[in-house]
N, C-alpha and C positions, 0 to 999 in steps of 0.2 A: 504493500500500500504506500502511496505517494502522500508523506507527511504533509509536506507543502498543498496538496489541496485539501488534504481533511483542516488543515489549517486556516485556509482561504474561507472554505466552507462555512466551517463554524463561525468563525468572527463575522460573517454577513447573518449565521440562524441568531446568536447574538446580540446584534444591530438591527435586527428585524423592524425596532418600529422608531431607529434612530438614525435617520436617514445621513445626517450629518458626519456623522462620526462614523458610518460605513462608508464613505465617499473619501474621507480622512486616513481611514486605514487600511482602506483594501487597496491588494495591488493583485495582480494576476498571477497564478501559479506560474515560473517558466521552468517548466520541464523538457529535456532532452527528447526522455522517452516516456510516454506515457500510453495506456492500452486501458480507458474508462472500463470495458466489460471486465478485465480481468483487475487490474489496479482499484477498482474503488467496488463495482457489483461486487465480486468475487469476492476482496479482501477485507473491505468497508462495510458491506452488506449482509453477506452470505455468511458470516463469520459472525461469533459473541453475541451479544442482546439482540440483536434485530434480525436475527438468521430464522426466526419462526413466526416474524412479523409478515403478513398478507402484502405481496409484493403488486398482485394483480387479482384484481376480483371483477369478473364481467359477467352481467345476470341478465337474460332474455336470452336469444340468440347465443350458441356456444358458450355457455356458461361456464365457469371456471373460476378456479380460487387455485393460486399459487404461492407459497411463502418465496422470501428473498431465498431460501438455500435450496425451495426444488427447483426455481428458476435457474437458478447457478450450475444446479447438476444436469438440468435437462438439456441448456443450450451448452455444455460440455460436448451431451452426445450430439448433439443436430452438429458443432463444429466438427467433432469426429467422424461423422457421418458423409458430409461436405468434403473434408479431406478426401475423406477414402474413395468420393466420385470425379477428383484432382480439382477443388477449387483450391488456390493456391493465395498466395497474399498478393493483393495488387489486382484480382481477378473480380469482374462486376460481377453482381447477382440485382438481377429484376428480382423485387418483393411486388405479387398482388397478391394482396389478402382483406377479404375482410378482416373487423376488429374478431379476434378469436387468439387465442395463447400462444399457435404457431408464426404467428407475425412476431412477438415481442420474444420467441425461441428463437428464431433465424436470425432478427437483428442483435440479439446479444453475442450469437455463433459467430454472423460474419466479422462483427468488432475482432472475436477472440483472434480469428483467423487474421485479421487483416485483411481481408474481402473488402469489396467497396459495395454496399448496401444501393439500390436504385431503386427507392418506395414509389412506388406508381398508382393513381387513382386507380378504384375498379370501374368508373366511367368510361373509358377508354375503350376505344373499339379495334378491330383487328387491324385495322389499317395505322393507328397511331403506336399500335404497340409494337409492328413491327419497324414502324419507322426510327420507335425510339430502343430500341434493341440495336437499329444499325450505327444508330448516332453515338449512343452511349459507348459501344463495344462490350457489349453483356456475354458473357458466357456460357450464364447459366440463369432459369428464372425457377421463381416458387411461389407457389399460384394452386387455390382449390380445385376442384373436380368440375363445379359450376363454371370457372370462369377459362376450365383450358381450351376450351375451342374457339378461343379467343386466339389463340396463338397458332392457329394453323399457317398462317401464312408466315412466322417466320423460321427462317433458316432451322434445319434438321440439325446440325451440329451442335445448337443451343440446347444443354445440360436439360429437362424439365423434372423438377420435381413437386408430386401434386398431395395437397391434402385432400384425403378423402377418395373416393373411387377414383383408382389410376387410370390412366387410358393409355392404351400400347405405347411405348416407347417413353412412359414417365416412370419413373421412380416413386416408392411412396413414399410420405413423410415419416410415415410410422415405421419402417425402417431405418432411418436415423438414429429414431429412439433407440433402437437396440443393440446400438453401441458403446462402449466405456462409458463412466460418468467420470474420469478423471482427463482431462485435457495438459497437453503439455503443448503448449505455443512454439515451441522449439526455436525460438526467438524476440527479441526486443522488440515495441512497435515503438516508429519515434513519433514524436507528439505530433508532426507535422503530415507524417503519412496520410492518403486519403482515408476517410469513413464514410465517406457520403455522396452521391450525386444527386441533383435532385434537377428537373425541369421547370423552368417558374412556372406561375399560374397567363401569362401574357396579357395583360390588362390593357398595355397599351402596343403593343408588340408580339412578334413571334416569340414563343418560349426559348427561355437563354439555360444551358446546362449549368447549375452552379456547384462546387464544388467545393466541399465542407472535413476537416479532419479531424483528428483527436482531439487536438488543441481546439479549434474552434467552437466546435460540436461538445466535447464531453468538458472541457475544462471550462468554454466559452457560456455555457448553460448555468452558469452561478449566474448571473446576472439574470437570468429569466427565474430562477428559484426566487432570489432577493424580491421581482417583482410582483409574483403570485403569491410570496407572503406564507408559504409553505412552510412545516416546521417535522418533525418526526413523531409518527401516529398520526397525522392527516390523511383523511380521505380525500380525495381528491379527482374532481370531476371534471374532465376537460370535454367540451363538445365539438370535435373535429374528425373529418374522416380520412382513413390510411390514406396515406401516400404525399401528405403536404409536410411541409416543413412545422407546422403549427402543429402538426401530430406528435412530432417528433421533439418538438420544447416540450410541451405540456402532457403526454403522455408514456412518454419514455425516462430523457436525461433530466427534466427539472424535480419533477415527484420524487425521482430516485435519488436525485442528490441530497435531496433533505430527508432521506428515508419514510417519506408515505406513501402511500396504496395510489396505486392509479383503478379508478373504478370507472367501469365504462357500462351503460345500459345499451343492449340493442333491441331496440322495440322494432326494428324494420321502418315502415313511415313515421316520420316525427311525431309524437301525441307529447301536448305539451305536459295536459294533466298523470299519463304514465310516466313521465321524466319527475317529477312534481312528487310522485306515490314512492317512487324509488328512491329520493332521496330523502325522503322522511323516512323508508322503510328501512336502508344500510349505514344509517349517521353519516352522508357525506356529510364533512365539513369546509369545503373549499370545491369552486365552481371557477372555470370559467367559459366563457360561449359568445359566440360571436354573434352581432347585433341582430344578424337576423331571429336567430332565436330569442335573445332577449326579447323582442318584441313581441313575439308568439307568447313567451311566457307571461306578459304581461297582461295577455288578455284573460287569462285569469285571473279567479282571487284569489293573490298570492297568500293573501292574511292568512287563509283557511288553511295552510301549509303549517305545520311546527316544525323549520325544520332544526337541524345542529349547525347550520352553516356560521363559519365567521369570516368566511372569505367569499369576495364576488370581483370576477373581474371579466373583460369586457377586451377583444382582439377582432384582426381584420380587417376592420374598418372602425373609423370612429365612433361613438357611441352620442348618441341624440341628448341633451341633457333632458328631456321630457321622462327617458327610458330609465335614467340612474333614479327622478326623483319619485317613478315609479315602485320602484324596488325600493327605496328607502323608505317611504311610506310604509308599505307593506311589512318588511322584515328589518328596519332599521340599519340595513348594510349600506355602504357605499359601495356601486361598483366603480370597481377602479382600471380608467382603461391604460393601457400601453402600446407601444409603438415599437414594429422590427419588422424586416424582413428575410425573406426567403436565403439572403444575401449573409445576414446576420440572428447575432441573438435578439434579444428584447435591448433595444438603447433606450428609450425613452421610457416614463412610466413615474404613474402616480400608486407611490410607493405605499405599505402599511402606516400608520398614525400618523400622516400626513394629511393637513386640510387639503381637500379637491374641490377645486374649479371647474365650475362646468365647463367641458368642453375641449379643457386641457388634458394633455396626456403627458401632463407632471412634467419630472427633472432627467436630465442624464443620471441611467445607473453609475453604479460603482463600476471603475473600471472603463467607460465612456468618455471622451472628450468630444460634444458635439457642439457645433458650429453652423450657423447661418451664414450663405455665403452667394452673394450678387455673379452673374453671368463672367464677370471680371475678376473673381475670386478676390474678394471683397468681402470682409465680415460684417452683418449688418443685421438686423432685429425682424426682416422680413425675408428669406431665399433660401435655398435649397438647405434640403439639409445636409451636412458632410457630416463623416469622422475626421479627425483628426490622428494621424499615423504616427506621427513620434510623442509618445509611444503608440506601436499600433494594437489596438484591445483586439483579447486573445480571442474574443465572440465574429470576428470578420472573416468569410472563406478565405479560402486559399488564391481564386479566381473564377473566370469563367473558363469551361474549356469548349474550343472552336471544334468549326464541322470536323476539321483534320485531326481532333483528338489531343491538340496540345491547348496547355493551359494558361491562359493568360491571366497572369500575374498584376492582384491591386500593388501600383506603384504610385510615386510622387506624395505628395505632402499630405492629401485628404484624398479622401472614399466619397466620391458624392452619390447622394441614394438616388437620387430623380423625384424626390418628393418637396413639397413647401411647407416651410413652416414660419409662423410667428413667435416670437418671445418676448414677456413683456417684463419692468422692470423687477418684477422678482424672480426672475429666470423661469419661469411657467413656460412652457411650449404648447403652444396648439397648432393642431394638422392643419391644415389651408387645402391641399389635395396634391396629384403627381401633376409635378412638372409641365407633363402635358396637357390635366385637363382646366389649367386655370387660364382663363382669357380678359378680356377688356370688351365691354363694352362703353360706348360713349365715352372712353379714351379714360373709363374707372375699372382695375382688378376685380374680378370676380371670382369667390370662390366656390366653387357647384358645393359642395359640401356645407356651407354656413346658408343656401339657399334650400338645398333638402334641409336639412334642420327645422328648418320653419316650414318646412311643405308638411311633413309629416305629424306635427301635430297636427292638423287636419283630422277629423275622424274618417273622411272616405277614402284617405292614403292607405297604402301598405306598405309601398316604396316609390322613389324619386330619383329619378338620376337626371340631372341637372348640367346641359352643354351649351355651347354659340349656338344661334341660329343666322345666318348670313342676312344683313339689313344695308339696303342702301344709304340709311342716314346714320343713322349709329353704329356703323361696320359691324356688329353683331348686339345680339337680344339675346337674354336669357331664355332657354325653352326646355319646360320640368316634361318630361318622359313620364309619366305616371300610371303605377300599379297600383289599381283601388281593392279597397277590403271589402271585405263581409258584400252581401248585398247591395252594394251602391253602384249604379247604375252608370257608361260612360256616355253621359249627356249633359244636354249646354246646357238645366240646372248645376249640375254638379261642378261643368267646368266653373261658371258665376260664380259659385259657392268659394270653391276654388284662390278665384280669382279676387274676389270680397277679402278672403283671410290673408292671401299673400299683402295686400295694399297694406291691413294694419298689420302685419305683422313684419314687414321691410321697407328699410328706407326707399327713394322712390326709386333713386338710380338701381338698388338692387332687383326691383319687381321683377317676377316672372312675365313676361309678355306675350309666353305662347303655352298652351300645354296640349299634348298629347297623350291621351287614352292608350296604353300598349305594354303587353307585357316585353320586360327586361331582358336583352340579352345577356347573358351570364358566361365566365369561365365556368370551368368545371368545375372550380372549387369554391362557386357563389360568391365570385367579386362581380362588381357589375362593369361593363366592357362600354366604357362611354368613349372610345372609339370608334365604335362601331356606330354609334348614333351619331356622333359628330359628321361620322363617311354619309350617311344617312340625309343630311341634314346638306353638306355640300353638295350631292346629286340632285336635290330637289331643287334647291335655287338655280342647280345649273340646267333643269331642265321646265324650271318652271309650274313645278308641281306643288303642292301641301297635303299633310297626310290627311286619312280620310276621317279619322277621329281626334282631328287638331282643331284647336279654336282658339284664338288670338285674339288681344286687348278690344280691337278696335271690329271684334263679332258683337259690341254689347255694347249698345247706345247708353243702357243704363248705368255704364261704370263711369261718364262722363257728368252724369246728374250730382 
């Protein structure tokens, strides 16, 4: 076991709700060699007091309860198992799985081995997964019974191993199992090795391969622990599905590093009230879940919940201030949002016992030096968000790696993310939105994000995505995209309605001046793709058209009265 991280470690469970004095004392582990599965699971984990603590507990769907030390001995055999079919160090493995015990077995195995992990949605259809098997350079994939014919069409020489009914030419997983439970790594892994690849989600772009390693990913994960407020004996409920990088903070390396339970419900279709029943039934005491579920949860009465929760927090996308003071209402928690990507750990975040501002997503972690910085690299209280490299925090990939397979390396003085941010004078940060989708109209910044905010209070909202619309006089108009709730109708009442609440509820320059009735298009992993609307919105001006459940300022005599 690597002293220096159990060290790190603890002085952040320590500082848990003194944010000050963890920013003061923490510095990052820097280790040579370090191997998270074997170094801290195995040694830290698996070992003394917390070796018969419930490491993974998932009820509904594949149910399962694991303590930290059969986790330790099972992915022993899965890495022996792996060997024995020549996955070698340095060798990819596609993971599709659903959430079940054999995902968090393989990704502990391939750590031991030195494998490089490629977690891939199960959305994914045969034509994506063989393209990203060519891109990646995967050798081998593991993957259930349900989902292997999914992979017909790639390459024969690719290793398949399947849980559950094999199909000719797979492997089963449960052979694995029936190998040693003692692992001998038969070498050092160094902290910098690969662990990870991962495909972004493309928001505004083609997906970029990023590539994540010891260091980054296992050591780099205190800083997403510190943020979720984790401590040992937490239960802890992350709502994300395999294959993102958010899966892998919050239901893997951060839960683990503070030693609690990652518990995961699979009900199949989302039921807010079954999510609701479960964790009043298992004492979860730590949540977190992205806005769009908050908001489904909200339409319940959370009151009628008792549950054990002391932790709520909030990822993905910003979080609406409507939605925290929902919940706080309800169960007295703050939820608490934070900021990171796919690129990196959690940097930003409103940490434990700290006052939260709506809307902000708090302070740089521990370990963070982040930076607003103008097109000229320029630091200033409104722009991009960067890190700051010297020193470079241990939570940042390795790089991206190109079609050609080599990997380009974060260089020069800062990491810029492509996202905007504000900060005000007590170092508060709040999201603005990416790079790309903040624009000008009438020659004032807008940000689609502080515009949803106020669309969705609305009651016939459910979602907004907020882009330009091309304008001869004021070279672009705000125009909200809008997904209406429950039984509300998409009709000029409703758009009026609409239209009524945006006037008092934003200044004038920011009013929405068009909206359209339509459902969102979405990545796989439910960001919304306001590129796509934006491409949307230029073909139409260029061709002269308007959509056909658009309605605009000046449809309504009555908004001039």
């Amino acid at each position: 076991m690597t002293i220096s991280f159990r060290g790190a470690r603890d002085l952040l469970l320590s500082t848990r709700e003194d944010y000050a004095a963890a920013v003061d004392a923490f510095a990052w582990p820097d280790e040579d060699e370090f191997n998270w599965a074997i170094d801290w699971f195995d040694q830290g984990l698996a070992q003394g007091a917390s070796a018969s603590t419930t490491a993974l507990r998932i009820v509904g769907a594949n149910a399962a309860s694991l303590t930290f030390a059969d986790l330790a001995e099972r992915s022993n055999r899965v890495a022996n198992g792996l060997r024995d079919l020549g996955v070698q160090p340095g060798d990819r493995v596609l993971l599709m799985l659903e959430n079940c015990a054999p995902l968090w077995e393989t990704m502990l195995a391939a750590i031991k081995l030195g494998a490089v992990t490629i977690p891939t949605t199960t959305l994914l259809t045969r034509e994506d997964l063989a393209s990203r098997i060519e891109l990646s350079g995967a050798l081998f994939l593991v993957t259930s019974a349900e989902l292997a014919e999914r992979f017909a069409d790639v390459d024969p020489r690719v290793g398949r191993i399947v849980v559950g009914d094999t199909p000719p030419g797979g492997v089963a997983f449960q052979e694995l199992l029936g190998t040693s439970p003692a692992f001998d790594p038969g070498r050092r892994t160094g902290a910098d090795d690969p662990i990870l690849l991962y495909f972004t989600s493309g928001t505004t772009a083609r997906p970029k391969l990023v590539m994540h390693s010891h260091r980054s990913y296992g050591i780099g994960s205190l800083s997403t622990m510190y943020w979720l407020g984790l401590r040992p004996g937490d239960i802890h409920l992350n709502v994300s599905s395999p294959g993102w990088a958010k899966h892998a903070w919050s239901c893997f390396f951060a839960p683990w590093n503070a030693a609690a339970t990652v518990f995961i419900a699979n009900f199949g279709r989302f039921n807010a009230a079954a999510l609701l029943d479960a964790i009043v039934e298992h004492g979860v005491t730590s949540i977190c879940a992205p806005p769009t579920v908050w908001r489904m949860l909200i339409q319940e009465d959370l009151a009628n919940w008792r549950t054990q929760l002391n932790n709520a927090c909030g990822a993905g996308e910003p979080l609406n201030p409507e939605v925290i003071e929902a919940v706080r209402r309800a169960w007295g928690l703050t939820i608490r949002d934070g900021y990171g990507q796919t690129e990196t750990t959690a940097q930003l975040a409103n940490t434990p016992g700290q006052p939260v501002q709506p809307g902000s997503v708090g302070r740089p972690l521990p370990g963070y030096d982040v930076v607003l910085l103008d097109p000229d690299g320029h630091e200033v209280d409104e722009g991009e968000i960067a890190l700051r490299l010297s020193p470079r925090p241990a939570g940042l990939m390795c790089g991206y790696q190109g079609e050609d397979g080599a990997l380009e390396p974060v260089e020069g003085d800062f990491y810029r993310t492509g996202d905007v941010a504000s900060r005000n004078a007590d170092g508060l940060f709040t999201y603005v939105g990416r790079a790309d989708d903040v624009f000008k109209a009438s020659d004032y910044r807008i940000s689609p994000f502080e515009l949803e905010s106020a669309l969705i209070i609305h009651p016939a909202i459910a979602e907004a995505a907020v882009v330009p619309a091309p304008d001869p006089v004021r070279l672009a108009v705000p125009k909200a995209f809008v997904s209406l709730a429950g039984e509300h109708a998409p009709s000029r009442e409703t758009a009026l309605s609409i239209f009524r609440h945006v006037r008092s509820a934003l200044a004038p320059y920011k009013r929405v001046r068009r909206i359209e009735f339509a459902d969102l298009p979405k990545t796989i992993s439910g960001k919304i793709r306001r590129v796509e609307l934006r491409r949307i919105e230029i073909d139409r001006e260029r061709d002269g058209i308007r959509g056909e459940a658009e309605y605009r300022e000046e449809d309504f005599p009555e908004l001039r009265e």
